[in-house]
C-alpha positions as CSV (number, residue, x, y, z in Angstrom):
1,X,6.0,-11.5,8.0
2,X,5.4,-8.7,10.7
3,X,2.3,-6.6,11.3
4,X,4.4,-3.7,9.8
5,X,4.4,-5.8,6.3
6,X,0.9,-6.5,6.1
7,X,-0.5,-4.2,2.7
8,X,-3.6,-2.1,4.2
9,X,-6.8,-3.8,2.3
10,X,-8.8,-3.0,-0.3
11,X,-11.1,-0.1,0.6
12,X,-14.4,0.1,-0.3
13,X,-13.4,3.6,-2.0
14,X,-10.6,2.5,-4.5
15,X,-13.0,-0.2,-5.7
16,X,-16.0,2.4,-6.2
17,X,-13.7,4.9,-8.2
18,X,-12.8,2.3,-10.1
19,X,-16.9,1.0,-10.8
20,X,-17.4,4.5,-11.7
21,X,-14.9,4.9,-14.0
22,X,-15.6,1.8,-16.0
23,X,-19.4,2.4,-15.8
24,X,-18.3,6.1,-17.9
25,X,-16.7,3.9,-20.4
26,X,-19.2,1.4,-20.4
27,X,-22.6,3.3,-20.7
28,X,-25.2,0.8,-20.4
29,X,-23.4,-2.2,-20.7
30,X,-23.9,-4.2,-17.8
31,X,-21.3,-7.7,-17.5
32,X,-22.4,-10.3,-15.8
33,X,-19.5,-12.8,-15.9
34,X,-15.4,-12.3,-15.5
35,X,-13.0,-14.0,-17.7
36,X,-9.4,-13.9,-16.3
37,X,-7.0,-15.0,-19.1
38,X,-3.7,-17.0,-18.8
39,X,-0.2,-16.3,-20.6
40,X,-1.0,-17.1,-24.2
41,X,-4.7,-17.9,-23.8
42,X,-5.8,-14.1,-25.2
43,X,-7.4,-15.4,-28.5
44,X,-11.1,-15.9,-27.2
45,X,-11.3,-11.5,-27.0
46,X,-10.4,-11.6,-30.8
47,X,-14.3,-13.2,-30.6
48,X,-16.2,-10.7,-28.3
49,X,-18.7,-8.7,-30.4
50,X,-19.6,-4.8,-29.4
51,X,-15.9,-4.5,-27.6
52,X,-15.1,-1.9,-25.6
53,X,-11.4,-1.8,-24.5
54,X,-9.2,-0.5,-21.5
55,X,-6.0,-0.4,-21.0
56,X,-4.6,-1.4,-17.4
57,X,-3.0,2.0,-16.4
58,X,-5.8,4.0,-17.5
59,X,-8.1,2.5,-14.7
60,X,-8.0,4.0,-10.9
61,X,-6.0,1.6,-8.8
62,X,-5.3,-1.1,-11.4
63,X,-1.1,-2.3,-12.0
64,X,0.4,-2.5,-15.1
65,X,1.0,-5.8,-16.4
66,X,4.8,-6.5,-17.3
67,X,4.7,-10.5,-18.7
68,X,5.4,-11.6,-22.0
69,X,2.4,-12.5,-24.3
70,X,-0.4,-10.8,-21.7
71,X,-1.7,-7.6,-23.5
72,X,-3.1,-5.9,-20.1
73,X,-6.3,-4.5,-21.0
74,X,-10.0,-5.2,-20.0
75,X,-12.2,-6.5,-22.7
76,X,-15.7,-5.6,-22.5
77,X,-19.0,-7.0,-24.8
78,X,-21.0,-10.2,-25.8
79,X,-19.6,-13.3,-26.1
80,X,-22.2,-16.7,-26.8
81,X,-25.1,-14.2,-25.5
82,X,-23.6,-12.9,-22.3
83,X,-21.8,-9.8,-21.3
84,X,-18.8,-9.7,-19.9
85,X,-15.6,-8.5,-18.4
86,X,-12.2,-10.2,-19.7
87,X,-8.9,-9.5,-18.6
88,X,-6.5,-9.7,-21.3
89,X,-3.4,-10.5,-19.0
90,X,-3.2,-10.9,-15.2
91,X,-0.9,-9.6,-12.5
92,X,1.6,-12.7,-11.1
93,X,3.3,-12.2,-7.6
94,X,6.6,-13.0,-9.0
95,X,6.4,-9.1,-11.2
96,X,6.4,-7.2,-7.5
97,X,3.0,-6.6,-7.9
98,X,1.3,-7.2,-3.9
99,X,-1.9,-9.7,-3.7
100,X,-3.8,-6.6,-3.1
101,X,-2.7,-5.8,-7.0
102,X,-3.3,-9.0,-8.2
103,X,-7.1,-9.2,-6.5
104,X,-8.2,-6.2,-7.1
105,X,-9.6,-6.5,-10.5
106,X,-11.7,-9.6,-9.0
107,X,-13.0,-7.0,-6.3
108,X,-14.0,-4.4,-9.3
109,X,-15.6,-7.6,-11.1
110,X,-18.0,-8.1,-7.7
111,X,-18.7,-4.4,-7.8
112,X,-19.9,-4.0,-11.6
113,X,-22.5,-7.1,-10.5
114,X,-20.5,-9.9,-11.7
115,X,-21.4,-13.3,-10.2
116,X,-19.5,-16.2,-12.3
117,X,-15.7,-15.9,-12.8
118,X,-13.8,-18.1,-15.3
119,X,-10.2,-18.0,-14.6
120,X,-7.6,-19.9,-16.8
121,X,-3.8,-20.6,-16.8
122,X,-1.1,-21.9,-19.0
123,X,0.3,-24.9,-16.0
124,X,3.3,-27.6,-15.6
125,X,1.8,-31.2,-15.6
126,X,2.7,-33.3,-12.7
127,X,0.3,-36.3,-13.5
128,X,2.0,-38.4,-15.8
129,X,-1.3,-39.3,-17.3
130,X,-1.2,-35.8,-18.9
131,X,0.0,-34.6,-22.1
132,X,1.4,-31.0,-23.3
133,X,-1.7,-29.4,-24.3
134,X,-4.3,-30.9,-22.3
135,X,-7.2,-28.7,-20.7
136,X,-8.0,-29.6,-17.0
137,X,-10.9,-28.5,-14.5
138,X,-9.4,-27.7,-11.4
139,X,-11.0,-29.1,-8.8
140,X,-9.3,-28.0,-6.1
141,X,-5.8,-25.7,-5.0
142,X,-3.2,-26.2,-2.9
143,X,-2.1,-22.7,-2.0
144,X,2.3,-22.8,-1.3
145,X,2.7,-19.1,-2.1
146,X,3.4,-18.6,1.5
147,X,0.9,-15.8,1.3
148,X,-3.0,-15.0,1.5
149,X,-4.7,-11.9,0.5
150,X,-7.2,-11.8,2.7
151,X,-4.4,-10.9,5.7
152,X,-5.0,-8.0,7.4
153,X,-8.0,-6.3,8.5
154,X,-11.5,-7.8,7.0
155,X,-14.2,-5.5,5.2
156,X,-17.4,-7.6,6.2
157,X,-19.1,-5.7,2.7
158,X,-16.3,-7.1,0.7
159,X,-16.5,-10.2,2.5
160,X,-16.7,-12.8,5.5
161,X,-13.7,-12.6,7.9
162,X,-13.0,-16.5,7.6
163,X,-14.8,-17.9,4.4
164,X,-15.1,-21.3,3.9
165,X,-13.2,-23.3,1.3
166,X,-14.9,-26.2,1.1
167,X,-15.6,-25.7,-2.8
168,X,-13.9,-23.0,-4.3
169,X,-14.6,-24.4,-7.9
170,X,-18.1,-24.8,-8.1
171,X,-19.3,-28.7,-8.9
172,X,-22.3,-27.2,-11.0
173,X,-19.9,-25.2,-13.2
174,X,-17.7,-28.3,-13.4
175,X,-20.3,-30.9,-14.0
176,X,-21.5,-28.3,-16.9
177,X,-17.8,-27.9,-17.8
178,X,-17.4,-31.7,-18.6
179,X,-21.0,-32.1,-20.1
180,X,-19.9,-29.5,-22.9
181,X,-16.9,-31.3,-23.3
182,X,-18.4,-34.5,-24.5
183,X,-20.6,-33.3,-26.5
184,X,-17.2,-31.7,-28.1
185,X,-15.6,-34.7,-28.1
186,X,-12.8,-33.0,-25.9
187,X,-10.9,-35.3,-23.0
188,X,-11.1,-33.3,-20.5
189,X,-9.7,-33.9,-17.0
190,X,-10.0,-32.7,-13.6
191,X,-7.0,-32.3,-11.1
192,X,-5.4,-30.0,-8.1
193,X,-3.8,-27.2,-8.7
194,X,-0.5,-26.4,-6.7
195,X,0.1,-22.6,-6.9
196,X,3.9,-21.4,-6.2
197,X,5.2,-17.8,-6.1
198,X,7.9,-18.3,-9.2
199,X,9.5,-16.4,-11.1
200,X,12.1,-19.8,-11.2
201,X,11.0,-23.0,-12.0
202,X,10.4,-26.3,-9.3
203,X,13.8,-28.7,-8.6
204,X,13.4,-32.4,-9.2
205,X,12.7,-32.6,-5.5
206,X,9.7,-30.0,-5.2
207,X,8.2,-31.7,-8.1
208,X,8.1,-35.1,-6.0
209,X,7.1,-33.7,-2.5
210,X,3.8,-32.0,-4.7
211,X,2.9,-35.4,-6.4
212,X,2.9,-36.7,-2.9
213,X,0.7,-33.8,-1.8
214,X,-1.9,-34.9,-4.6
215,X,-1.3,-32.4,-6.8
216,X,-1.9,-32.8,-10.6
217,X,-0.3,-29.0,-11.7
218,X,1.8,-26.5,-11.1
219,X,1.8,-22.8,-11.5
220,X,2.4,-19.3,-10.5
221,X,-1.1,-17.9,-10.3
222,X,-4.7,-18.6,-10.0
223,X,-4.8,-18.8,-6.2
224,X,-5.0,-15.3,-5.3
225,X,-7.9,-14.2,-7.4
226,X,-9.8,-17.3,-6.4
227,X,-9.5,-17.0,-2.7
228,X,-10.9,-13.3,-3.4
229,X,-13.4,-14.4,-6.0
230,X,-14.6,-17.5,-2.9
231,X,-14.8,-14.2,-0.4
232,X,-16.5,-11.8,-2.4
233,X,-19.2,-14.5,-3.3
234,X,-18.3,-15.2,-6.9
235,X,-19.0,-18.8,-8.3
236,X,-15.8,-20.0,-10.0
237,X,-14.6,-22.3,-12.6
238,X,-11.0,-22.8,-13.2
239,X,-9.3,-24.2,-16.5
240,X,-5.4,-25.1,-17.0
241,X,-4.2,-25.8,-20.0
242,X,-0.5,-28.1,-19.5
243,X,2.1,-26.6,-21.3
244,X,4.8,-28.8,-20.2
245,X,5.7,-31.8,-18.4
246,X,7.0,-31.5,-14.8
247,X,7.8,-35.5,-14.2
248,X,11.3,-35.2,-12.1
249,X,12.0,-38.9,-13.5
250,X,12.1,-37.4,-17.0
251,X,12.8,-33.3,-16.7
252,X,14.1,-31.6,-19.6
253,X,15.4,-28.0,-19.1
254,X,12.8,-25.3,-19.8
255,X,11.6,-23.1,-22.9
256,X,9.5,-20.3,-22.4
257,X,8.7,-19.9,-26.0
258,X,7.6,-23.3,-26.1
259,X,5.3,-23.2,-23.1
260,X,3.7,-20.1,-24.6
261,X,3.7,-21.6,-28.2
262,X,2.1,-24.8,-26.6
263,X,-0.6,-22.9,-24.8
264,X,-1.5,-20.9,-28.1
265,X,-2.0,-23.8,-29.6
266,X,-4.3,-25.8,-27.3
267,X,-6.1,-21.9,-27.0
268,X,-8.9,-22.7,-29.8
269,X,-9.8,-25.9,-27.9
270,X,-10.2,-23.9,-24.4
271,X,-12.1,-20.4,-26.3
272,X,-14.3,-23.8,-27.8
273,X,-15.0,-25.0,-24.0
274,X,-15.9,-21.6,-22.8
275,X,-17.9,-20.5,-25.5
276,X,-19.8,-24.0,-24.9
277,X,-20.3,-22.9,-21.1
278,X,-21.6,-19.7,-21.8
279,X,-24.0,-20.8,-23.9
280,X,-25.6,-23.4,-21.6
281,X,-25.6,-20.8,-18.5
């Protein structure tokens, strides 16, 4: 990449005239937490009481969302007692959409005085002690986009130049994560999240050199928005739910109908987990 191709950041501006547009629409409403929503995780917005929704292309400076299954709209009202700000569809790398695209959302979050941001994602398994359907903490990412979106010149009121990530999932909001699920009686596991740029899927022999990394999952999103979330201050939790297996040893050609259909179905289990969070923050 040359200095030429490196997208001019964020300004302080196009995040304000976005605040100010969504504070019109909002009135007093004030959210307090972000909800970032993964390809056929949507159903937990069908829940939020006093909803107030907008569309992607009518808010300054926000993309259009072009994937199967993800509406593209923010969300807006109560859910378990706390306000909040869900996006109903995300931005992937893989659509054209730059990192500043994909981020900027999570700098709008910061701006409206959002401090907690849940982010989930439908993922490939890569531990074999997984199952299609299983919901798993990320503890930790292993960014192979090739990219970062904090490149280029550094706002310090958006954020440090070189912030640390030593813990860009929060333990607290783990610890509070698994707590929750016991008391549902959900198995709940924790692993590392690989993320990759897509739109293809991994060969045999990209699934075995991430194994070796330590990797648990694989996906094609996630990354961005945390290392902006981790920058801006946020706290973060991060949920995948498996949608298929990604052993090389035993690799069956892919169906994206079934990965979505798979992550529909393990949705009531994951709105369950939030909604269990929320109400114990």
């Amino acid at each position: 990449m040359s200095i030429d191709q490196i997208e001019k950041p964020t300004t302080l501006e196009d995040v304000e005239e976005a605040k100010v547009f969504l504070q019109s629409k909002l009135g007093e409403m004030i959210p307090t937490l972000g909800l970032i929503l993964g390809t056929g995780l949507g159903k937990v917005t069908e829940q939020i009481e006093n909803k107030i929704t907008i569309p992607y292309e009518e808010i300054p400076h926000f993309s259009s969302s072009t994937v199967i299954s993800h509406t593209g709209q923010l969300v807006f009202g109560q859910l378990s007692g706390k306000t909040i700000m869900a996006m109903e569809g995300r931005y992937h790398f893989y659509e054209g959409h730059s990192l500043k695209q994909i981020t900027f959302p999570v700098r709008v979050m910061k701006a409206l005085g959002i401090d907690i941001m849940i982010v989930s994602n439908a993922a490939g398994g890569l531990n074999s002690q997984y199952q299609k359907g299983d919901i798993v903490l990320i503890e930790d990412h292993i960014n192979f986009m090739g990219l970062n979106p904090l490149i280029g010149p550094n706002h310090e009121k958006l954020g440090p130049r070189f912030p640390d990530m030593i813990e860009p999932y929060q333990k607290e909001l783990m610890r509070l994560s698994e707590d929750v699920a016991t008391e549902q009686g959900l198995n709940l596991h924790k692993g590392v999240y690989v993320g990759v740029t897509g739109p293809c899927l991994e060969t045999r022999a990209e699934y075995r050199m991430m194994r070796t990394w330590g990797a648990d999952m694989v996906g094609m999103s996630t990354i961005p928005e945390v290392i902006v979330a981790v920058h801006a201050g946020l706290k973060v939790l991060g949920l995948s739910v498996i949608t298929d297996m990604c052993i090389p040893e035993s690799l069956e050609p892919i169906n994206i109908e079934e990965i979505i259909k798979t992550a529909q179905s393990a949705g009531p289990k994951l709105d369950k987990l939030i909604k269990g969070v929320l109400n114990r923050l």
